[in-house]
MIGUTOR-814299 format. One line per 3 residues: number of its first residue (from 1); for each residue x, y, z of N, C-alpha, C. Coordinates in nm, 4 decimals, m for minus. Layout:
N
NUM) X Y Z X Y Z X Y Z | ...
// end
This chain:
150
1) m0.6808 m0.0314 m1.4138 m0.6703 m0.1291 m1.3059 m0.5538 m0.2246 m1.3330 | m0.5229 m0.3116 m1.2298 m0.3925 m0.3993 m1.2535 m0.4297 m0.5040 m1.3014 | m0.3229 m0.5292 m1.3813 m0.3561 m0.6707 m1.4369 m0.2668 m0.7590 m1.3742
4) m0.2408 m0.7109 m1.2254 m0.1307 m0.8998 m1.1682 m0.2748 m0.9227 m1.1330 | m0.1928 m1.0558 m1.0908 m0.3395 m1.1550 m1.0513 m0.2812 m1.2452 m0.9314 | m0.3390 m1.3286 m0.8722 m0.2637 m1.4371 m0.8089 m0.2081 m1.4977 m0.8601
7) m0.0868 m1.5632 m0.7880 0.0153 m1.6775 m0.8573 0.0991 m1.5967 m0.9614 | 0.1187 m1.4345 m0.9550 0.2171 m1.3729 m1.0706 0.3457 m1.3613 m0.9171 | 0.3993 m1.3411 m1.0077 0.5641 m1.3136 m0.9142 0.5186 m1.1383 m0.8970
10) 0.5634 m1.0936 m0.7476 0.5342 m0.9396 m0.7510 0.6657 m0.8677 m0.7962 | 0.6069 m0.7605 m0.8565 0.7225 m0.6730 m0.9566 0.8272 m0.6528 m0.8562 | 0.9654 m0.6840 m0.8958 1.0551 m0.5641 m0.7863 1.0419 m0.4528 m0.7911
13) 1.0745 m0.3644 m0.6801 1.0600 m0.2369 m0.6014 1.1685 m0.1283 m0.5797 | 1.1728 m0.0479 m0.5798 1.2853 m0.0275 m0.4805 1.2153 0.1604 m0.4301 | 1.1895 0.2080 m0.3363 1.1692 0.3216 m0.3211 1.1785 0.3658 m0.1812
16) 1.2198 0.4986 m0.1883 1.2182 0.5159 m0.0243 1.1194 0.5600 0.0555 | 1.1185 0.5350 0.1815 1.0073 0.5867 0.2758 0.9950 0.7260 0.3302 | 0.9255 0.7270 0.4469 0.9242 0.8725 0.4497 1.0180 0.9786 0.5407
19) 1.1353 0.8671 0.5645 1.2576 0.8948 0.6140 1.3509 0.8618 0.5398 | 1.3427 0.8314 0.4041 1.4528 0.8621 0.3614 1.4785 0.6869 0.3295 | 1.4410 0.6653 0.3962 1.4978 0.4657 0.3920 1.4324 0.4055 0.3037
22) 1.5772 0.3131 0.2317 1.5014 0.2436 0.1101 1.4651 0.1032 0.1059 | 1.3757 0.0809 0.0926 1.3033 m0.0555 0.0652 1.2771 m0.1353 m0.0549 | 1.2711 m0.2346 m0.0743 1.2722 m0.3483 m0.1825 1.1454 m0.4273 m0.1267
25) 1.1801 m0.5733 m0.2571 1.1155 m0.6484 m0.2375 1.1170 m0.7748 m0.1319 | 1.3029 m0.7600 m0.2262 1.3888 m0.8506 m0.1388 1.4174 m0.8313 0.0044 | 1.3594 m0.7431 0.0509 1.3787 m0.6964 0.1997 1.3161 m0.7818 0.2924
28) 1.1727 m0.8337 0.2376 1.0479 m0.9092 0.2570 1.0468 m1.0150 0.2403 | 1.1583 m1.1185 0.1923 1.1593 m1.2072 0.1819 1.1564 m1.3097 0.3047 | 1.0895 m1.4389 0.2810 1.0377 m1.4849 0.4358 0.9378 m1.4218 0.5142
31) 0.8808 m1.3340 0.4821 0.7615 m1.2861 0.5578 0.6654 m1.2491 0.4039 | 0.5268 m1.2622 0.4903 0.4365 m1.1852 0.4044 0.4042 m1.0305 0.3929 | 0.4030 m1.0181 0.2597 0.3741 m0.8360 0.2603 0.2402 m0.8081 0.2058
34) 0.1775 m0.7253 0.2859 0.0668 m0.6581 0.2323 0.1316 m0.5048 0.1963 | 0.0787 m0.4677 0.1227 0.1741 m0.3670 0.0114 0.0177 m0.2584 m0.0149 | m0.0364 m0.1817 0.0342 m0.1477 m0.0944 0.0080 m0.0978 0.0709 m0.0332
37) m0.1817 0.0704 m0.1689 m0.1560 0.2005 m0.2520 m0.2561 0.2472 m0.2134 | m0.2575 0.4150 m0.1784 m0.3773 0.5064 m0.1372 m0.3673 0.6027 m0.2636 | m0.4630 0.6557 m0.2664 m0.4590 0.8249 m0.3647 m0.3678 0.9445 m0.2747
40) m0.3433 0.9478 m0.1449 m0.3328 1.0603 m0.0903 m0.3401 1.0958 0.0294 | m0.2016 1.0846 0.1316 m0.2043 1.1068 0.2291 m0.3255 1.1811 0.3411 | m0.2951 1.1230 0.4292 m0.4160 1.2525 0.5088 m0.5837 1.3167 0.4856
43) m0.6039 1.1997 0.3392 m0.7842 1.2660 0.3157 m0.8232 1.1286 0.3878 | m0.9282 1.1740 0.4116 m1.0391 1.0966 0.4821 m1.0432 0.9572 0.4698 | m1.0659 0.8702 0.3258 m1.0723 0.7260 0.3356 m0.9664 0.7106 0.3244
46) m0.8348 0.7317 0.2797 m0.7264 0.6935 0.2953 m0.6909 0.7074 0.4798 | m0.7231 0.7396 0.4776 m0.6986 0.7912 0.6900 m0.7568 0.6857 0.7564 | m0.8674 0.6477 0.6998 m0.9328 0.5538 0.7687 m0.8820 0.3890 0.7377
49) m0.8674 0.3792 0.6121 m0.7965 0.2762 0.5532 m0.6363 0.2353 0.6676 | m0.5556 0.3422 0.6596 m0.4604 0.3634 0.7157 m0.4718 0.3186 0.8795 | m0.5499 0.4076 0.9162 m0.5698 0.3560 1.0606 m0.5907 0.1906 1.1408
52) m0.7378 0.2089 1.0164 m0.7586 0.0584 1.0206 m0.6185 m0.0597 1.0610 | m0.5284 m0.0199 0.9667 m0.4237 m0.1016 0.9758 m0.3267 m0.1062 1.0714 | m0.3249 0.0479 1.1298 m0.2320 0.0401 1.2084 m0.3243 m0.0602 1.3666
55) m0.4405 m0.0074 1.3771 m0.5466 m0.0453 1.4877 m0.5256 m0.2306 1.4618 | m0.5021 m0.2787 1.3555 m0.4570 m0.4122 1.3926 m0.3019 m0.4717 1.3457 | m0.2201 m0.3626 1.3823 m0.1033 m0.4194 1.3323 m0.0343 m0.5445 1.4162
58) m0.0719 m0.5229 1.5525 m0.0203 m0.6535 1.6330 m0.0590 m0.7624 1.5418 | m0.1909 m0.7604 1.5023 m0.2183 m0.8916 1.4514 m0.1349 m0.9467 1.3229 | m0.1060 m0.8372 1.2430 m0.0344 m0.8335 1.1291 0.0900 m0.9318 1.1731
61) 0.2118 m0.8524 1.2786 0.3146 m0.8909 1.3441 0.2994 m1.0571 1.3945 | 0.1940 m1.0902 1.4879 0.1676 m1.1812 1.4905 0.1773 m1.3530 1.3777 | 0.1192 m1.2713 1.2686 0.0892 m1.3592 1.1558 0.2390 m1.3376 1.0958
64) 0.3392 m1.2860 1.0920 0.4167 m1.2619 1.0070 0.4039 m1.2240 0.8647 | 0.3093 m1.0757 0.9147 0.3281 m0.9988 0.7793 0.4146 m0.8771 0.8348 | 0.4717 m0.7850 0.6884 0.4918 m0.6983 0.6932 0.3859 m0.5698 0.6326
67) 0.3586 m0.4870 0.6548 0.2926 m0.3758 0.6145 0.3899 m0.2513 0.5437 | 0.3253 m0.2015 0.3977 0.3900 m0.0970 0.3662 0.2936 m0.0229 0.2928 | 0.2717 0.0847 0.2964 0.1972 0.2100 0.2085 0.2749 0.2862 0.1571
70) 0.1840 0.3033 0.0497 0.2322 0.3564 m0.1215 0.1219 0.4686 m0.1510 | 0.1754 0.5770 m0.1520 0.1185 0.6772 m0.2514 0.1987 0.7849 m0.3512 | 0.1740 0.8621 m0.4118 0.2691 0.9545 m0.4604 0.2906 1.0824 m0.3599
73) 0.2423 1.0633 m0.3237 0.3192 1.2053 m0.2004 0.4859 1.2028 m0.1407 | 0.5154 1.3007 m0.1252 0.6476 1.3598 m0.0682 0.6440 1.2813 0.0193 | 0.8017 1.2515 0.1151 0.8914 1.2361 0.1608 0.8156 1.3042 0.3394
76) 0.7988 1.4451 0.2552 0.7454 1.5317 0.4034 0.6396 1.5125 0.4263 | 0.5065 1.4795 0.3200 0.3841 1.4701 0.3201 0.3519 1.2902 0.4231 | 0.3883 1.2194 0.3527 0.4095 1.1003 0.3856 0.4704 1.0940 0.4991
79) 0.5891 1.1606 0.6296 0.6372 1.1998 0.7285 0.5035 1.2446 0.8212 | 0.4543 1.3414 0.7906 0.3612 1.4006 0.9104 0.2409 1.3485 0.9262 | 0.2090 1.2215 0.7729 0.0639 1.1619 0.7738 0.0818 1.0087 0.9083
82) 0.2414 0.9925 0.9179 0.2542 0.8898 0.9445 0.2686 0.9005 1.1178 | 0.3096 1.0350 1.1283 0.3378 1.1113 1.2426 0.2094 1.1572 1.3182 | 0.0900 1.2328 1.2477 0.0406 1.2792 1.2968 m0.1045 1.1538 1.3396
85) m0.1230 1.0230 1.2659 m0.1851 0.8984 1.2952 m0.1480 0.8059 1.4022 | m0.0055 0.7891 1.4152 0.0963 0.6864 1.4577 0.0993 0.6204 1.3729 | 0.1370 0.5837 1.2651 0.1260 0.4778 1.2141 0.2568 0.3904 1.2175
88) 0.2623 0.2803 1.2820 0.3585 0.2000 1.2584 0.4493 0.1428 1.1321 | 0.4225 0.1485 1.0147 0.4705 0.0795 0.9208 0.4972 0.2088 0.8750 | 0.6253 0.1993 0.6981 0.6666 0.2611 0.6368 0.5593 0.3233 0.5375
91) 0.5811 0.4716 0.5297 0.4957 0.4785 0.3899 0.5866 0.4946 0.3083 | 0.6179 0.4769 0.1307 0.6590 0.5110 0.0378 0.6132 0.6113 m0.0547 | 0.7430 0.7133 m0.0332 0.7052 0.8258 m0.1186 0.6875 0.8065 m0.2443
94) 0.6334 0.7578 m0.3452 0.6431 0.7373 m0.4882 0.6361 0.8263 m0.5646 | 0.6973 0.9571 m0.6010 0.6664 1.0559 m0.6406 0.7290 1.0222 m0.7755 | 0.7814 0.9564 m0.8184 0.7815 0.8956 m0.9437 0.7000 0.8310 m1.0171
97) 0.6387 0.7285 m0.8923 0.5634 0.6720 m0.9548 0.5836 0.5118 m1.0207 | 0.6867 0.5462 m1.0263 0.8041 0.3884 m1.0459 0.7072 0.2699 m0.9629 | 0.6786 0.2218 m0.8449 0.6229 0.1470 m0.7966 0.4823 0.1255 m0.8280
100) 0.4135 0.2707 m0.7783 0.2639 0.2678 m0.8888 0.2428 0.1770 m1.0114 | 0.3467 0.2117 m1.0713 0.3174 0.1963 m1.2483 0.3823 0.0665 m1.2573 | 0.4601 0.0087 m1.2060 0.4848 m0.1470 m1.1584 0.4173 m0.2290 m1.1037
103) 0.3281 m0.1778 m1.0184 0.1930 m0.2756 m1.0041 0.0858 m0.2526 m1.0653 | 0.1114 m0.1463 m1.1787 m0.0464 m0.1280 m1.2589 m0.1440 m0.0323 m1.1468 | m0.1391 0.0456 m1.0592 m0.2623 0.0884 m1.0239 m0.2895 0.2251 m1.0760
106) m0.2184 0.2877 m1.1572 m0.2218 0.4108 m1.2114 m0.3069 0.4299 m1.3027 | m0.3991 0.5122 m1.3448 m0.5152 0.4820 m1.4308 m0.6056 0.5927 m1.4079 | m0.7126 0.6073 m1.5014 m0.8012 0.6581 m1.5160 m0.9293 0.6742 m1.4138
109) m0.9402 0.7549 m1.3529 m1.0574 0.7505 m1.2431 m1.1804 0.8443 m1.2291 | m1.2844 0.8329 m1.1688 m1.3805 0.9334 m1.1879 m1.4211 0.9588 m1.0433 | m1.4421 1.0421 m1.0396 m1.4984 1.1578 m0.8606 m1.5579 1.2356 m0.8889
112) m1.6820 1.2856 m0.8803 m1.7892 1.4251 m0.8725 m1.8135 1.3638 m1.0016 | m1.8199 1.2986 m1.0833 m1.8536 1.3476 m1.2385 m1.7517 1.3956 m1.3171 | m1.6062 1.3579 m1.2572 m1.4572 1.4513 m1.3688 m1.3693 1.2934 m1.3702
115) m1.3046 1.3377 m1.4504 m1.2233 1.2232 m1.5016 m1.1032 1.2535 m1.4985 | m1.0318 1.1506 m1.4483 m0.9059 1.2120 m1.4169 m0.7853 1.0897 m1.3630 | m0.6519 1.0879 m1.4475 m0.6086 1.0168 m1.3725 m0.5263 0.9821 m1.2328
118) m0.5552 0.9056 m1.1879 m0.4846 0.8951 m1.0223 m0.4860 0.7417 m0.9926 | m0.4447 0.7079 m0.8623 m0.4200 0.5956 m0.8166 m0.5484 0.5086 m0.7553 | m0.5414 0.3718 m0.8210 m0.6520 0.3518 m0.7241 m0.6232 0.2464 m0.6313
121) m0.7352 0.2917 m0.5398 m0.6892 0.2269 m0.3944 m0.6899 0.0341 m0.4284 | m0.5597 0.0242 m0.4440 m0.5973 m0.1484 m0.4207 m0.4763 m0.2007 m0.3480 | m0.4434 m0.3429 m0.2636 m0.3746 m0.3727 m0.1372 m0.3571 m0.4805 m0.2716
124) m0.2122 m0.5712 m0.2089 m0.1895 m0.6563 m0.2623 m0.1121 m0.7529 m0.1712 | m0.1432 m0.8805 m0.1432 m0.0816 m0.9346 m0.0259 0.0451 m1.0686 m0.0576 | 0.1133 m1.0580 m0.0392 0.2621 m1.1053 m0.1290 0.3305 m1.2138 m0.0517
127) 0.3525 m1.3526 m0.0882 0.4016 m1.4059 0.0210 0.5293 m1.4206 0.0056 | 0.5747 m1.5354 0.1063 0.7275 m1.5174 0.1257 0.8425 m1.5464 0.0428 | 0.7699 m1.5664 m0.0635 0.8650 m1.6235 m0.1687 0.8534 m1.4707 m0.2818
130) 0.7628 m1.3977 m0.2606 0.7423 m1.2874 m0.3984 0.6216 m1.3260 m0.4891 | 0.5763 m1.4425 m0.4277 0.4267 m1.4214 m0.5048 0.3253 m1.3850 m0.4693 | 0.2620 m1.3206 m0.5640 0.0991 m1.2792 m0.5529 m0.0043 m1.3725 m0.4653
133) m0.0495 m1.3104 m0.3359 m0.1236 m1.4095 m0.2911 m0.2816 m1.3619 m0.3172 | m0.2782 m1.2459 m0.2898 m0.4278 m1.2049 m0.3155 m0.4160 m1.0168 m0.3789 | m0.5453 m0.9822 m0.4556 m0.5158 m0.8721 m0.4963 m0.6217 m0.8259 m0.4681
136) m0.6794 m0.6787 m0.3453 m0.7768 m0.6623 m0.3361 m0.7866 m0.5255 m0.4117 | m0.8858 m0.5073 m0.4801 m0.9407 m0.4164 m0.5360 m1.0646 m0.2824 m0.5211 | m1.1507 m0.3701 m0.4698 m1.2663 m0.3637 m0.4085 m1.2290 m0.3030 m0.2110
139) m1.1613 m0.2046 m0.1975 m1.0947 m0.2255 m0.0516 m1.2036 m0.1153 m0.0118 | m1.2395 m0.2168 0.1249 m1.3378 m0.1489 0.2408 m1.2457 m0.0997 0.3138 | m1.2453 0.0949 0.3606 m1.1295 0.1061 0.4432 m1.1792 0.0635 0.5746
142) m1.2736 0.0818 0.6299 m1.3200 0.0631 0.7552 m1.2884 m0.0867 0.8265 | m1.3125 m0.1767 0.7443 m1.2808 m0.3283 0.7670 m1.1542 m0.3597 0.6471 | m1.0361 m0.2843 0.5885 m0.9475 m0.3774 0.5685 m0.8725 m0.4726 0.6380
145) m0.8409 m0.4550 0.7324 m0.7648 m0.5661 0.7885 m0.8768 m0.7028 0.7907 | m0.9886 m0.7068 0.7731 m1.0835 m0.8367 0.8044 m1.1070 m0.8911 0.6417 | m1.0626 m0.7714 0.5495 m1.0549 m0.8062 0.3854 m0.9216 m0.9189 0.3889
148) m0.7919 m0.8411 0.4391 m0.7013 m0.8758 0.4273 m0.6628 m1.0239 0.5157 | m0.7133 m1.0388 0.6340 m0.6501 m1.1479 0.6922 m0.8072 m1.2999 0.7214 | m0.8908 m1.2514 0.6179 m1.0095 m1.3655 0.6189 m0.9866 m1.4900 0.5754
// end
C-alpha cells in the first residue's frame, strides 16, 4: 500500500495516454486532480469505478478538477476501454509502471485465495499547488465520485 499521505507533495509524473499524449503533473497545475489507479482495463469493478466517474464528470468540470486513470495496460487496451465506455478523461498507459511505483500502489495482493502482485485500486485527489489532498484507499466503485467530492 502507499505510504503518501495528506499534506505530501504528489510525486512527478510523466506518462502517456491512450493516444499517445503525454501528461505530467505540471500540466495540472491550478486545478485539482483526482488521479485513480485500477488493476485492469475493461473487468467489471474497474468498469464500474470508471463509469461512475465519467456519469459525474460535469460535476468534476464544474468544481475544477481534472480526472486521469492509471493502469498498466497498453496504449491499445486503454484506447478501446475508453472508447468502448465513453469515457471522457485520459487513461495512462503505465506499462512501465513508472507512475504506479511513484505513488506506491504496486504491491502484494490476494483474490480467490492466490497471492500475487498487482495494483491496488486507490484514487488520490491532488490540489492545485501538487499537494496531497486526500488518499482513498478503501474505494467504493459504485459511489466513487460521492467518496471523492464529500
Amino acid at each position: 500500500m502507499t505510504t503518501l499521505q495528506p499534506g505530501d507533495k504528489s510525486p512527478n509524473f510523466s506518462a502517456q495516454d491512450q493516444d499517445g499524449n503525454t501528461h505530467q503533473l505540471s500540466d495540472y497545475r491550478g486545478k485539482k486532480l483526482v488521479i485513480f489507479f485500477y488493476p485492469a482495463a475493461d473487468t467489471p469493478t474497474c468498469t464500474t469505478e470508471a463509469c461512475n466517474l465519467r456519469d459525474n464528470y460535469h460535476t468534476f468540470l464544474a468544481k475544477n478538477y481534472a480526472v486521469l486513470g492509471v493502469s498498466g495496460d497498453t496504449q491499445k487496451k486503454q484506447a478501446k476501454f475508453k472508447t468502448k465506455y465513453n469515457l471522457p478523461f485520459p487513461l495512462l498507459a503505465d506499462e512501465d509502471k513508472a507512475v504506479i511505483n511513484a505513488f506506491g500502489v504496486w504491491g502484494p495482493k490476494k483474490f480467490m485465495g492466490r497471492l500475487f502482485d498487482g495494483i491496488h485500486r486507490t484514487t488520490f485527489v491532488i490540489d492545485e499547488h501538487g499537494v496531497i489532498e486526500e488518499v482513498i484507499s478503501d474505494v467504493k466503485s459504485k459511489m466513487h465520485t460521492e467518496q471523492i467530492l464529500k
